[in-house]
Every structure is written in structure tokens, then in C-alpha cells.
C-alpha positions in Angstrom: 78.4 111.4 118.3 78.5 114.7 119.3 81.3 116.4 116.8 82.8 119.8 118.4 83.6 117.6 121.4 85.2 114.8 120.0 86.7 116.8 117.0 88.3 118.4 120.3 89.1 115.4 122.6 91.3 114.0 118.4 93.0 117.6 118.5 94.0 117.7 121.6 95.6 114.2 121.0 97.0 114.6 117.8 98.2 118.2 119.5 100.1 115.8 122.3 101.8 113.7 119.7 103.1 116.5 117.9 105.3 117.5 121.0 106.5 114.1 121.5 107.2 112.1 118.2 110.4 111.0 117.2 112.7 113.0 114.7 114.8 109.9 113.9 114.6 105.6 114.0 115.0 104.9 117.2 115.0 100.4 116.9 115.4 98.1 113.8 111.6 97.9 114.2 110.6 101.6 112.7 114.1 101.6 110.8 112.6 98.3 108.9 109.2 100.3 107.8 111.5 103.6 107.4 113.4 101.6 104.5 110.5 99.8 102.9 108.5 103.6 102.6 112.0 104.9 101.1 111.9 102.2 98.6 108.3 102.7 97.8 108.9 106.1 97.4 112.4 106.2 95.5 112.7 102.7 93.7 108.8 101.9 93.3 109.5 98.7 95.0 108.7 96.7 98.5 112.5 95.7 98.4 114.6 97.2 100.3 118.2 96.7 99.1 118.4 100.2 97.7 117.0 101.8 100.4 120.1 103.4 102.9 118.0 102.8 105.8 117.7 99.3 105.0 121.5 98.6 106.8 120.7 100.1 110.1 117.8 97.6 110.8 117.8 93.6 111.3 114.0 93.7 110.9 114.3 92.1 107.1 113.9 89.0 105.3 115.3 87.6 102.4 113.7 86.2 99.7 115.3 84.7 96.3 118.0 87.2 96.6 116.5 90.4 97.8 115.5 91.6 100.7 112.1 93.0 102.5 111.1 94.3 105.7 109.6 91.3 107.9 107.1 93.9 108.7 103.3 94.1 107.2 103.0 96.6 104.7 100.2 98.6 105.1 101.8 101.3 107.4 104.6 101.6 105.1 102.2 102.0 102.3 100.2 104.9 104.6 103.6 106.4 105.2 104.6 106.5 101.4 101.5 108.7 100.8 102.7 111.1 103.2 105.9 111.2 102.0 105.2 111.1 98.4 102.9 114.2 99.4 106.0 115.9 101.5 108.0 115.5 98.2 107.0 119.0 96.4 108.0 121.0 99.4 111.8 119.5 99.9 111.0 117.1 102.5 112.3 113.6 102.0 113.8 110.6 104.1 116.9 111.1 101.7 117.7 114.2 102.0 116.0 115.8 105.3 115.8 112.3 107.3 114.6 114.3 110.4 111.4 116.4 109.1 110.4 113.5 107.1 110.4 111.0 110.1 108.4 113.4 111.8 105.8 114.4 109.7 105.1 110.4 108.5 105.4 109.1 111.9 102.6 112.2 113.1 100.6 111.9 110.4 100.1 108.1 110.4 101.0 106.8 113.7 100.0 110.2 115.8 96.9 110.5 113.7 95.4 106.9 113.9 96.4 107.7 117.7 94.0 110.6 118.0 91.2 108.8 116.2 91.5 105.9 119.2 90.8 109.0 121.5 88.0 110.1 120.0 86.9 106.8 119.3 87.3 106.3 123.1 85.1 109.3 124.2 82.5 108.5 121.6 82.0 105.4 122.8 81.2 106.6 126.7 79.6 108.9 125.4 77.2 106.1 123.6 77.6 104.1 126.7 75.5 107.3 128.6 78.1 108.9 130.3 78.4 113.0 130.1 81.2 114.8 128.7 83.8 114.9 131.6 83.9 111.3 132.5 84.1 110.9 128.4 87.2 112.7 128.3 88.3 111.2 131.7 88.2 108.0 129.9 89.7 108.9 126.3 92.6 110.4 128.6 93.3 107.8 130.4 93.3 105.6 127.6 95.6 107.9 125.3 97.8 109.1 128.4 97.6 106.5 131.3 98.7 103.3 128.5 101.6 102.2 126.7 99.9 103.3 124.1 101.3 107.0 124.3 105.0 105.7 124.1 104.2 103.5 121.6 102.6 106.7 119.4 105.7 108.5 119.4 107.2 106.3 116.7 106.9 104.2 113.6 105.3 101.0 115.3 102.1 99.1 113.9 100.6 98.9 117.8 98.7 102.0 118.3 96.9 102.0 114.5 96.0 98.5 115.3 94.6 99.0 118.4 92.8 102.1 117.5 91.1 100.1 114.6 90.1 97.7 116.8 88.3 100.1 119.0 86.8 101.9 116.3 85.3 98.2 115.1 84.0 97.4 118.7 82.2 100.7 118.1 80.5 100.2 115.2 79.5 96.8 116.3 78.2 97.7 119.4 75.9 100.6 118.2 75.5 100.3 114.4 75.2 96.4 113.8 71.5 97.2 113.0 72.8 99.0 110.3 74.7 98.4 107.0 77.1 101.3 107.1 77.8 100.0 110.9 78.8 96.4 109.6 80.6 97.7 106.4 82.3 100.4 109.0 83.1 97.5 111.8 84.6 95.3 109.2 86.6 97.4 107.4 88.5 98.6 110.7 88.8 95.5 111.8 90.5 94.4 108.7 92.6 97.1 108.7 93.8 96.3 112.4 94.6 92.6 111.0 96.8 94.3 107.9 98.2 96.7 110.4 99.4 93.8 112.9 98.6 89.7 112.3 98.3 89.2 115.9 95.5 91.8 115.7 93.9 88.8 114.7 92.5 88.3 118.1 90.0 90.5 117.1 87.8 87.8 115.6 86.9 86.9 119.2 85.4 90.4 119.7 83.5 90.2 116.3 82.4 86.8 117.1 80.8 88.0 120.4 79.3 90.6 119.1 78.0 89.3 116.2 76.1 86.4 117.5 72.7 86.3 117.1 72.7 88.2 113.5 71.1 86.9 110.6 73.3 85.9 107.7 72.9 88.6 105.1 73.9 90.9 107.8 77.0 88.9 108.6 77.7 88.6 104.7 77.8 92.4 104.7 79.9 92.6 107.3 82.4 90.0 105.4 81.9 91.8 102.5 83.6 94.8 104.0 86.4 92.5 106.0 87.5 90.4 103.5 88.9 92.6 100.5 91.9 93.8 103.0 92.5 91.1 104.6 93.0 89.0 101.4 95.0 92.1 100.1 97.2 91.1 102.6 97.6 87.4 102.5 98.1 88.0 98.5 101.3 90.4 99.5 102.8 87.8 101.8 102.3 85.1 99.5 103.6 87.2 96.7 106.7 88.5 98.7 107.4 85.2 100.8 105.4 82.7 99.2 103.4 81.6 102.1 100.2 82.8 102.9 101.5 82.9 106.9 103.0 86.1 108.1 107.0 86.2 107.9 107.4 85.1 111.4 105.6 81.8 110.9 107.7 81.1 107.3 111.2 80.0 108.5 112.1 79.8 104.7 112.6 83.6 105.0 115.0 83.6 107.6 117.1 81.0 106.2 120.2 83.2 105.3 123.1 83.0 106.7 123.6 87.3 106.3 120.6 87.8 108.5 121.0 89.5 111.8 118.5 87.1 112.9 119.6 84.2 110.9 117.5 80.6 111.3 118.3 78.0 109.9 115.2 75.8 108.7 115.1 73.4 111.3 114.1 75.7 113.7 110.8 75.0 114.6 108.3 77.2 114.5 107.1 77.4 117.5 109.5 76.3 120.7 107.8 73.9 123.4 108.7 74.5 126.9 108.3 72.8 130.3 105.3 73.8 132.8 108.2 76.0 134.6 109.2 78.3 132.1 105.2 78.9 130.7 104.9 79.9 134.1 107.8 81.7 134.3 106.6 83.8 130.9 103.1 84.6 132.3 104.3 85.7 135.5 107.2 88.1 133.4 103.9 89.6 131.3 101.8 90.3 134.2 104.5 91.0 136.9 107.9 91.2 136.0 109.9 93.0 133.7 107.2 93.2 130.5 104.2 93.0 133.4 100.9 94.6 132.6 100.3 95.5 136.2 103.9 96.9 136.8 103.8 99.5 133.4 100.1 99.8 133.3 98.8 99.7 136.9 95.2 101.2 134.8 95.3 97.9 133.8 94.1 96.7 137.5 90.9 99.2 136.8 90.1 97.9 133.7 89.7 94.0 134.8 87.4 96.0 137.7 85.1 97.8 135.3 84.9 94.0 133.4 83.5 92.4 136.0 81.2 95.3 137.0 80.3 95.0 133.7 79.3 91.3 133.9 76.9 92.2 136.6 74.6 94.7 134.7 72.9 92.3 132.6 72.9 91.0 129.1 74.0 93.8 126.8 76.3 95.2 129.3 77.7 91.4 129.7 78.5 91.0 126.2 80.6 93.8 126.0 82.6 92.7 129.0 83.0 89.4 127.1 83.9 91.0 124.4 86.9 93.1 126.1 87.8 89.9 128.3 87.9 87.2 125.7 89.5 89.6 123.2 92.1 90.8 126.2 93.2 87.2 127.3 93.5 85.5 123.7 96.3 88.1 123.0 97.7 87.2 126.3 97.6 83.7 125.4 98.9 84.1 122.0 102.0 86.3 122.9 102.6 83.3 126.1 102.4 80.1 123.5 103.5 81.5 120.2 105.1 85.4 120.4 106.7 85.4 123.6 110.2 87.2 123.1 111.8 87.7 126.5 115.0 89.3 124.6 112.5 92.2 123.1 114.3 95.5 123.9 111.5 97.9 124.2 109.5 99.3 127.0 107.2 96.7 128.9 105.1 94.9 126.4 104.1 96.4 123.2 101.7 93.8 122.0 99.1 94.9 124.6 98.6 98.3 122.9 97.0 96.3 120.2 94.2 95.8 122.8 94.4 98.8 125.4 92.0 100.9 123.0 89.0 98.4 123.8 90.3 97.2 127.1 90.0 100.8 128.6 86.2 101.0 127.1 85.4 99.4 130.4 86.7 102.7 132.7 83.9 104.6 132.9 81.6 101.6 134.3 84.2 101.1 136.5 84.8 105.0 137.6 81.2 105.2 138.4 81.6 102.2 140.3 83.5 103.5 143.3 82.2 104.6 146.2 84.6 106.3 149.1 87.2 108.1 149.2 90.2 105.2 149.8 88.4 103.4 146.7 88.6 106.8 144.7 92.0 107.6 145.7 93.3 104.3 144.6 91.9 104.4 141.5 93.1 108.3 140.9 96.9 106.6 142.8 96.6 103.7 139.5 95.9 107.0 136.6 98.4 108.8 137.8 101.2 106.3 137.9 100.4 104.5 135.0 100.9 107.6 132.8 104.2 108.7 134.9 105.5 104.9 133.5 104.0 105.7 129.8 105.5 109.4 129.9 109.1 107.5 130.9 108.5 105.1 128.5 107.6 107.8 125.1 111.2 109.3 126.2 112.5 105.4 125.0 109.9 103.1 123.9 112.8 101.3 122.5 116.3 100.6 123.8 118.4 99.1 126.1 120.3 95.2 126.1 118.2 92.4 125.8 116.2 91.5 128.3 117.2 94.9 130.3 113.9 96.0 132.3 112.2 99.0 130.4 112.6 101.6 133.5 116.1 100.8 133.9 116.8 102.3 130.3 113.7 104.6 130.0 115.5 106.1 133.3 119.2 106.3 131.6 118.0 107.5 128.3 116.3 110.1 130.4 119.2 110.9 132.5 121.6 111.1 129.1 119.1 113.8 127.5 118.9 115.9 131.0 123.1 115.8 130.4 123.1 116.7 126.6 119.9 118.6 126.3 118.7 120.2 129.8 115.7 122.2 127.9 114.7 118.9 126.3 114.5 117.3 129.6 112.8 120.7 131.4 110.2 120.3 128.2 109.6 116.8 128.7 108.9 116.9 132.7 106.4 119.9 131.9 104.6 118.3 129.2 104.3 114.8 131.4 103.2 117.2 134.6 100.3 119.2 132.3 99.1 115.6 131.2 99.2 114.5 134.4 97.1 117.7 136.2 94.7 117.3 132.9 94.3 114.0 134.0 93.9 114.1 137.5 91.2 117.2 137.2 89.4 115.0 134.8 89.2 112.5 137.0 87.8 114.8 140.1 84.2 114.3 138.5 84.4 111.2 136.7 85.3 109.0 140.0 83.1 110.6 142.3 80.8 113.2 142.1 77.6 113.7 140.6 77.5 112.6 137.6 74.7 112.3 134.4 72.7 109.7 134.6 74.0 106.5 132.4 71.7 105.1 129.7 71.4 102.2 128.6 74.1 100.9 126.0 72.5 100.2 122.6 71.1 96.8 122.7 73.7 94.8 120.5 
């Protein structure tokens, strides 16, 4: 990896989350890891019941009379450093709510974001593309994906997603090597302990790792397991099953719950033919649709199938990205799906738009013409006009409200209250955009540098 580049391409992204991170909890989901990193930080605890941001959220469980956040801990436990550290200079959620939600939410969140850029143009860049398709690619990926609303706040998305990118990497250019399995399999734990349904991940590592000899794959257990045993050990500890607390309807069983269930709720609800079809047709088309808030996504499945095409290490990263991609999709259709979800389009996708977007730059070199270019430059371009709507609110709105009809009347309430804010927000969306689009002048068509080979995996 070439460092002055990509130590450029991460501070120019951690630079972008600095102007758009939130300064307050803006759903019960960051309130719920808000309260657990106050109560790490003022009570030494994972309880919550002392915490005063604990009453604003609905995100909790309760467990043999106290209560936690339903979340997984290890962003909390990132965020306690950084507020533990913020502590000798008068900055604390207690007393200066605003600067400390800031500064834990930019340097967790915002800083695992800018390591999924660089990650992003390191990997094209291994992949044998020059420096401006690179960047073309880490920018579309950071900008042009629900992953930039999703880095403006206290969510477990873009960290997850970023690890698993940065574990694709390692396994797709250092498997030969032990610091490249003990480097894949620690971030690939770390996306599991960061989000369980990052757990789709396994498909990507069992692609990739086919073929290698066991003392290779032992080392690269070696280095998964520790974490993700850490956190099986903290949800049996905290809920007494080994599940995550959304599988455990023991934890929900109280009656002073916001989201109360009793224990005869199953599990997981069975449906009729209709309504699976109905859910898969609201993911991809409707009011969480991947096409309709990610229009990139269209380019992605192109640069796949390119992909498939250019022979056998080429094809097993596009199995990789595909059977990774779809599991999630499967997963959040049979056994997450949450049509009453009030945030912008579908957030469980960021968990997988960091590798997804790994197949752009096949896919930019790919087109020929000037309608094919144009299209492709027409699906950048409005895909990061949705994600800059959607960082203004990636939470909000009535359940089951579409995410541009709140987006748009959050936006519309700030240009009211705060005209500045608004002015500030349109600018920095238009200087993404223009960044984006001159990027893209040379990596769509154009002469470009010759591509390599990828690494053999």
C-alpha cells in the first residue's frame, strides 16, 4: 500500500465526517449505546439504570431486575475510551452532552469510517488500478452509500462493514502470510462483535479460504476466536444465553419495556409466500429498496458479473462479494426483517457496502461509450444526493414512513430554524458531489493504467 495516498484518501474522510456528525441522540438506537458508555464511564457498570440517557431510549432489556442496552457492547466499550480520555479536559456526556456525542461518535464511528475508505482505495490499488480510479472507488463507496448517513451517528453499521472490508483484504492479498490471516481474522471478528448479523461474513472467509492448509486456517482461528468468544461470554453473562438479545425472548419479557414480548412470541414469525414476496420486493424496490437509496448498487452487481468472467482468482472474489451480499439479504428477509424500522432505507446493507463496492473499479473499466458512461456517472451521482439527504436524518419519521419523505421534512425544518445550517449542508453535499463526479471523468473512461493481475488467493 502506498501510504501518503491512502493516509490522504482516510483524512479526507475522517475530514468529511467531522462536518457532518451528530451533536446529540438522534433514535433510541445511539441513545441505547449513549447510556451504556455513560454507565461504563460513571457507574463502572454495563447497566444502565443510573445512566440519564437510559429513559430516552427503548433499545434496552431487562434482566433479573436491571436493565442493559439490547445493543452489542463493543462500540460502547470503544466509546468509553474516548470518553474516559475526554474526561481531563471537562468534556462529558453528563455535563457537556453535545461535545461529548461529538467527539465519541467522530472518533469511533467517523474513524472506523475513514479506515473503510482507505481500505477501499488500497484494495484497487492491489487490484492494479492507478490512483484516480482508487480514489474514484473509495469515494463512491464512502459518499455514493448509505454508509455516509449511517457514519454521522452512533450506529454499529459502518464499523462493521469497514471490518469486513478490511478482512476481505487481508485475505485476498496476505493469506500467504501469517500476519495476513491473524490481520483477516481479527477484523472479521471484530465486525461479528460490532454487529451479529455481520456474521454473514463467514461466507466471505469460507470462499476465500478454501483450498488452505490446516495450520494456516488454525492461525487464522486463532486470531478470530478470542473476540468472538469475548462476546458470546458477555451475552451469556448479561442475558444468560449465548444468542444475541434479539433471539432471547426471556429479555424482553417485561411488562415496562417499550418493546414488551411476552414469551410466547416466537422467535421468528412465519409468513405466507405473499408477504416474503412482499418484503423482498420492499428491500430492493420500495420503501427500504437497495436500488431506490443506492442506485450504485445497480453498478456493483455489474462489476460482479464482470468479475465472474475474468477467470479464477478474479471469480472468487466476485463469489465472495455475491454470496456474502445475498446471505445478508436473505437473513434480514427470513429472520430481521422490520418493516416498522424508522430510519433511512435499509441500514443493515452498510454492513456489506464496504466489500460490495470492491467490485466498482472492474466494473468502471468495464464501460465503453458514452450512454454506458453517462449512466453509470447518472447512478454516482444520485446515489450520493439520497445518502447526503439521508446523513441530514438517518433516523426519524413514523413507522413505516419512507425515508425521503422525512429526510425531506427534517431538511425543510432545519432550512426554517437554521438557514446557515441548511446553506452549509447543500454546499458540502455539492463539493462531494463535483469531487465525485471529476473523479469519475478518468476512472469510467479514459486511459487508464494498465490492471494487474489480483494476487492469486
Amino acid at each position: 500500500m502506498r501510504i501518503l495516498p491512502a493516509l490522504c484518501v482516510f483524512a479526507v474522510a475522517l475530514l468529511l465526517c467531522a462536518g457532518l456528525t451528530k451533536r446529540h441522540a438522534v433514535s433510541w438506537n445511539d441513545g441505547s449505546r449513549l447510556a451504556t458508555i455513560d454507565a461504563l464511564v460513571s457507574d463502572r457498570s454495563f447497566a444502565i439504570d443510573g445512566s440519564p440517557f437510559a429513559a430516552a431510549t427503548g433499545d434496552k432489556i431487562r434482566v433479573r431486575g436491571r436493565t442493559f442496552s439490547d445493543k452489542s457492547p463493543l462500540l460502547a466499550l470503544m466509546g468509553a475510551g474516548v470518553a474516559s480520555a475526554l474526561q481531563p479536559f471537562g468534556i462529558s456526556l453528563r455535563r457537556t452532552p453535545g461535545p461529548a456525542i461529538y467527539l465519541i461518535t467522530l472518533l469511533t464511528v467517523g474513524v472506523w469510517y475513514a479506515l473503510g475508505c482507505t481500505y477501499a482505495f488500497a484494495f484497487q490499488r492491489r487490484l492494479g488500478f492507478g490512483d484516480r480510479r482508487s480514489a474514484a472507488v473509495a469515494a463512491a463507496t464512502g459518499l455514493a452509500t448509505l454508509a455516509l448517513p449511517y457514519a454521522t451517528v452512533l450506529a454499529n453499521h459502518v464499523p462493521a462493514g469497514a471490518a469486513g472490508l478490511a478482512g476481505c483484504y487481508h485475505l485476498m492479498f496476505e493469506r500467504e502470510r501469517a500476519r495476513g490471516l491473524l490481520l483477516s481474522g481479527l477484523f472479521l471478528s471484530l465486525a461479528y462483535a460490532f454487529d451479529p448479523a455481520a456474521v454473514v461474513f463467514v461466507v466471505l472467509a469460507g470462499v476465500m479460504l478454501a483450498g488452505v492448509s490446516a495450520p494456516r486456517l488454525a492461525l487464522f482461528c486463532l486470531a478470530l476466536l478470542p473476540v468472538v468468544i469475548a462476546q458470546v461470554a458477555y451475552n451469556v453473562d448479561v442475558t444468560g444465553s449465548a444468542l444475541p438479545p434479539i433471539f432471547n425472548p426471556a429479555v424482553w419479557n417485561d411488562r415496562s419495556l417499550p418493546e414488551y414480548q411476552p414469551l410466547s412470541t416466537p422467535v421468528v414469525g412465519l409468513y405466507s409466500a405473499g408477504q416474503y414476496l412482499r418484503f423482498v420486493f420492499d428491500l430492493l424496490l420500495g420503501n427500504k429498496g437497495l436500488f431506490v437509496f443506492t442506485p450504485l448498487a445497480a453498478v456493483c452487481a455489474y462489476g460482479v458479473a464482470v468479475m465472474w468472467g475474468k477467470g479464477a482468482a478474479w471469480r472468487r472474489l466476485a463469489l465472495a462479494i455475491a454470496g456474502t451480499s445475498l446471505t445478508l439479504f436473505l437473513l434480514i428477509v427470513f429472520f430481521q426483517n422490520d418493516e416498522g424500522s424508522r430510519n433511512f432505507g435499509e441500514r443493515r446493507y452498510v454492513d456489506v457496502f464496504f466489500v460490495a463496492c470492491m467490485s466498482l473499479g472492474v466494473a468502471f473499466q468495464a464501460v465503453r461509450g458514452a450512454l454506458a458512461a453517462t449512466a453509470v456517472r447518472l447512478a454516482v451521482g444520485a446515489s450520493l444526493l439520497i445518502a447526503g439527504l439521508g446523513a441530514i436524518a438517518p433516523f426519524g419519521g413514523a413507522a413505516g414512513q419512507g425515508g425521503f419523505a422525512y429526510a425531506a421534512a427534517d431538511f425543510a425544518a432545519i432550512a426554517v430554524r437554521n438557514r446557515p445550517q441548511a446553506v452549509e449542508d447543500v454546499l458540502g453535499i455539492s463539493l462531494a458531489l463535483g469531487l465525485v463526479l471529476w473523479l469519475m471523468r478518468g476512472a469510467v473512461i479514459g486511459r487508464v493504467a494498465p490492471q494487474r493481475r489480483p494476487t492469486s488467493p
